[in-house]
N, C-alpha and C positions, 0 to 999 in steps of 0.2 A: 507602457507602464515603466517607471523608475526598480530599479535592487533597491528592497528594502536590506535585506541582510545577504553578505556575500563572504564565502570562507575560501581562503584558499592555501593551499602548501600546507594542510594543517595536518600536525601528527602529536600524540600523545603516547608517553610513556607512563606504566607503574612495575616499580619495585626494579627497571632496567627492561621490561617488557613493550614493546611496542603493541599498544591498545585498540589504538586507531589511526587512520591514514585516510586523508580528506582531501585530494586534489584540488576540486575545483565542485561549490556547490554555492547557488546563489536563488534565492527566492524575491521574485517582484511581489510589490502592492497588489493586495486583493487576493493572489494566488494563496491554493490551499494546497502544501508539500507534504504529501508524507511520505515519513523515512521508512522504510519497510525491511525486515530482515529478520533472520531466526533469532532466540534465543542466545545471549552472549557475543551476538553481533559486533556489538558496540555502539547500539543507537542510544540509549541512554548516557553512554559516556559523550556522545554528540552534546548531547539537550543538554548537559551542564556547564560541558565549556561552553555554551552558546550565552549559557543565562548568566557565565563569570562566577558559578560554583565551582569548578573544575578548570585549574591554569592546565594549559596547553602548552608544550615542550618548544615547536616553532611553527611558524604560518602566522596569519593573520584574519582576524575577521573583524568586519566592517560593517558597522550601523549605517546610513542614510552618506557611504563614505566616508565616514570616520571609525580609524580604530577602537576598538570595544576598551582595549586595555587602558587607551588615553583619557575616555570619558570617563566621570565621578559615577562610582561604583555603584551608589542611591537611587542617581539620577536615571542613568541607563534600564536599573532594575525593574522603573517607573513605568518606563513606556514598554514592559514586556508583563504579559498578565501568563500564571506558570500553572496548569491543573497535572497533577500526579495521578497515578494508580491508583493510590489509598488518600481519600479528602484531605487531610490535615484543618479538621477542625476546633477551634477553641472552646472549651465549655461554655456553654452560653444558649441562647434562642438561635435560633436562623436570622433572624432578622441581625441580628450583634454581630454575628458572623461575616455577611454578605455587607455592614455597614463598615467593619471594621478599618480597611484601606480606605475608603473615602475620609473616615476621621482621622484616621492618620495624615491626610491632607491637609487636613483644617477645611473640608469645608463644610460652609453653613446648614446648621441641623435640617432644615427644612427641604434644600437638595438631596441631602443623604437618604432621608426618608421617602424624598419621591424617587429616586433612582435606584433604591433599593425596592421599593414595590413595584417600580416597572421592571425588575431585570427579577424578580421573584415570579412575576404573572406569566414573563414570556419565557418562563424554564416549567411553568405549570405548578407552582408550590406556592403560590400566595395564600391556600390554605394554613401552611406550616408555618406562617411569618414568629409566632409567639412559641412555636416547639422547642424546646429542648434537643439538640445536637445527637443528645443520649441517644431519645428514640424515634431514630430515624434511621429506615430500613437503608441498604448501601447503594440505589437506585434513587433515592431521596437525597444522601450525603452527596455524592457527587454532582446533583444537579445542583447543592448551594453552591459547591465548591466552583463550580460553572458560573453562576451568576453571581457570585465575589468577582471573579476574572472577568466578566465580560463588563461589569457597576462599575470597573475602573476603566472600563474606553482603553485597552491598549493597543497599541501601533503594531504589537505581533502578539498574538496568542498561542503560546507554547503548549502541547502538552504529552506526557507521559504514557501510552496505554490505558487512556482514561474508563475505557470501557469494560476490561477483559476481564473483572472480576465480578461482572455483574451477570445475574442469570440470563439466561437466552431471551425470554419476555420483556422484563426489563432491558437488556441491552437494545431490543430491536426501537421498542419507543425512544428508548435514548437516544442513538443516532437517527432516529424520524428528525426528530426534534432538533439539533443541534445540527441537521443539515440544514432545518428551514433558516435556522438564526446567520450560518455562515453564509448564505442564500443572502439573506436579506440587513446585514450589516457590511459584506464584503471587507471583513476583519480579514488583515494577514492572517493565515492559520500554518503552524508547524506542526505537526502533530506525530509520534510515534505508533507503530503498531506493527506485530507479524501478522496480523488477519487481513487479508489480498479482499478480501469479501470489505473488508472496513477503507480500506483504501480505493479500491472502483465506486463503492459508493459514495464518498466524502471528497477524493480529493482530485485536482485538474493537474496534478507533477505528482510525478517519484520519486525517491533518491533509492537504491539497491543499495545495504552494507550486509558484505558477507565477510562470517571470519575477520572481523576488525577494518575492512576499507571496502570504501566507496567504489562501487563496481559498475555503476550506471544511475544518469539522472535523465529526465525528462518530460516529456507528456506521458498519459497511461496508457496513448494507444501505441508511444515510440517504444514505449520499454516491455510492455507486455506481446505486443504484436512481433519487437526485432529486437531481442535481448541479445545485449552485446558479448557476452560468451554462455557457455553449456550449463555453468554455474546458475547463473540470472536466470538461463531457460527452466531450469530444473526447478526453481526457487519459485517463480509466479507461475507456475503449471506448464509450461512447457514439457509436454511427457515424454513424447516421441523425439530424441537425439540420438541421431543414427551419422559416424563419419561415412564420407564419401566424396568421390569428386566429380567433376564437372566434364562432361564429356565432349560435349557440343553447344555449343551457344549463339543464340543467331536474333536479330532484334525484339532485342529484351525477356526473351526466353532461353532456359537452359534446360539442359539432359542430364541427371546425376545419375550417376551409377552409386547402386545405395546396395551392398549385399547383392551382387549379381542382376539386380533391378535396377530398369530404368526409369525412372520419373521426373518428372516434368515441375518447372517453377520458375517463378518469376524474378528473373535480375540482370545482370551486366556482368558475370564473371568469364573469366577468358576459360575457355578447354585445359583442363590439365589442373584445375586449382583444387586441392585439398576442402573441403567445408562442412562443417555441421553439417545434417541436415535436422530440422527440426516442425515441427507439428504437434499445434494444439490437439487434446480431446474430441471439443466441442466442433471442432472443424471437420471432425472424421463422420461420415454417412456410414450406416451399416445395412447389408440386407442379406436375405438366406441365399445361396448359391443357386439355386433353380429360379429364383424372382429377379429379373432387371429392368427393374422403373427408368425411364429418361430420364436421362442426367446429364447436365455439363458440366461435370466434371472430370481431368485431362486422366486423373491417376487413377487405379481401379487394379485392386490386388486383393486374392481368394488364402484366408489365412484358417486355421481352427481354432476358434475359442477356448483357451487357455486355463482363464480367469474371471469370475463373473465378481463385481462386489457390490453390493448396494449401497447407494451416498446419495439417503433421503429421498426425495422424487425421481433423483439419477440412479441411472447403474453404471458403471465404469468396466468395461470390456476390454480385454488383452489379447490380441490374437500373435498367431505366431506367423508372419509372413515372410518368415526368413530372419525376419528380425523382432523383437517385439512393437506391435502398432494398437498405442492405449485409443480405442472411443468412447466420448459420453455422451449415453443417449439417455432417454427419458426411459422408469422403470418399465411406463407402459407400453411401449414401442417395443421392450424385450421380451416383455407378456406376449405382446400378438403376433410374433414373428414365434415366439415357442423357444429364444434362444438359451441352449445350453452350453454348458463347456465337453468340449469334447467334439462339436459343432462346425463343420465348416459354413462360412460366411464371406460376403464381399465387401471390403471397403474402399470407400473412396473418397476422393478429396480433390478440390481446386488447385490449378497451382500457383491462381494468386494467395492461397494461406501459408502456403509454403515460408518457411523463413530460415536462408541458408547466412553460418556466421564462415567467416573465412578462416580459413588456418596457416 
């Protein structure tokens, strides 16, 4: 696959403040990116310079290899279709709405009309074609605003946090739905969001912006599985970050000394190296200290439950095993074990989930 779009060097200033810092971040044809990051990150400051709303201080970004800045402002706008947070819709019908950029085109009434009822039918709203803008619920707005953006066929579709204001019901049809469409159009997709749950579902790349710059990009399984520091780990659930170093290492296996403990993981570091050590949740096994079912797995340490929280079907457990070791297991699995806080327990874990960053 070809860079559709490629930034690099790229930093923004406001008011004398350094905003954002964009090394190197580049999206092929077809791929679905999304930029993932907290609150005041700076990904919204991305998405504008991206669409030429927002100049950029120095770097460069690159349409299909040409400067964004070189191309005619109109033109470029053209082949990028942009959905926000809040629809920005015109007074009018749906149908007027979703037509509107195609007549801006000039083209002929009778394509506008069918490609507006086909990109109305396949967002689910060909009921609403003669509604009123007014009254339509905010699960309804944003699917015209959808099928405005997708009626103009653009070469990247941008967008904003398009889901986060919508209720949980609603949000979850929404993204059903607009996954089948990026499925089956294989539209470039950019797409913003801090929800890690909206991004494993939607998208095949990363981009990390923490605190104004780019901190990692990749596939979902390079960046969530080996977040390149403690920061990223923290940010896509990475609970467990524990220093320590490496004591022994011998084909393709090491020994970290983590808090007076030894455990076992998988890599290539020399004896004596400083490193994260880090673990998923969802990768921790738990059971009562008198119970040990067979397991292979290397690591296996007796901590007391600390912390119990419920999170929906999950409970999220915290033991103390010298250090804090977060698991998440299902509520029901903590039901039939009986487990309390106060509770000692065994957990364990592989050490291929192991994921050590170096220092």
């Amino acid at each position: 696959m070809s860079v559709l779009l490629e930034v690099k060097k790229l930093t923004i200033r406001r008011e004398s403040r350094q905003v954002l810092e964009v090394d190197y971040l580049s999206i092929e044809e077809s791929q679905v990116l999304a930029v993932i990051g907290p609150n005041g990150a700076g990904k919204s400051t991305l998405l504008l310079a991206l669409n030429r709303l927002l100049a950029f201080d120095q770097g460069q970004v690159t349409f299909r290899g040409e400067p964004i800045e070189e191309m005619d402002e109109l033109t470029y706008r053209r082949r990028i279709g942009l959905v926000l947070q809040e629809p920005l819709l015109l007074d009018g019908s749906v149908f007027e709405n979703v037509a509107m950029g195609l007549r801006f085109r000039r083209m002929p009434r009778a394509e506008v009309s069918q490609r507006v009822d086909e990109w109305l039918s396949r967002l689910n709203i060909r009921h609403l074609r003669d509604r009123s803008v007014r009254k339509l619920s905010g699960g309804e707005a944003q699917r015209v605003s959808l099928a405005r953006a997708f009626a103009l066929q653009p070469e990247v579709l941008m967008l904003d946090e398009p889901f986060s204001a919508l209720d949980a019901p609603t949000r979850s049809r929404l993204l059903e739905d607009f996954q089948a469409l990026l499925a089956a159009t294989s539209i470039t997709t950019l797409f913003i969001t801090h929800d890690l749950d909206e991004a494993l579902y939607l998208a095949d790349q990363v981009a990390v912006l923490l605190e104004g710059r780019l901190r990692q990009s990749g596939s979902i399984q390079q960046v969530f599985s080996a977040p390149a520091d403690p920061d990223v780990a923290a940010f896509v659930g990475v609970e467990t970050v524990i220093a320590g170093w490496v004591v022994a290492s011998s084909e393709g296996r090491v020994i970290v000394q983590v808090n007076g403990l030894k455990l076992e993981a998988v890599g290539e570091l020399a004896a004596g190296r400083e490193v994260m050590f880090c673990l998923r949740p969802e990768d921790v096994t738990l059971w009562l200290e008198e119970i040990s079912p067979p397991s292979s797995a290397r690591n296996r340490l007796t901590g007391r439950i600390v912390r119990m929280t419920p999170q929906g079907p999950l409970a999220r457990v915290v033991l103390d095993c010298g250090f804090p070791l977060v698991a998440l297991i299902t509520r029901a699995s903590a039901q039939e074990m009986g487990l309390v806080e106060g509770q000692l327990a065994t957990a364990a874990f592989k050490a291929s989930v192991v994921h050590l960053i170096p220092r």
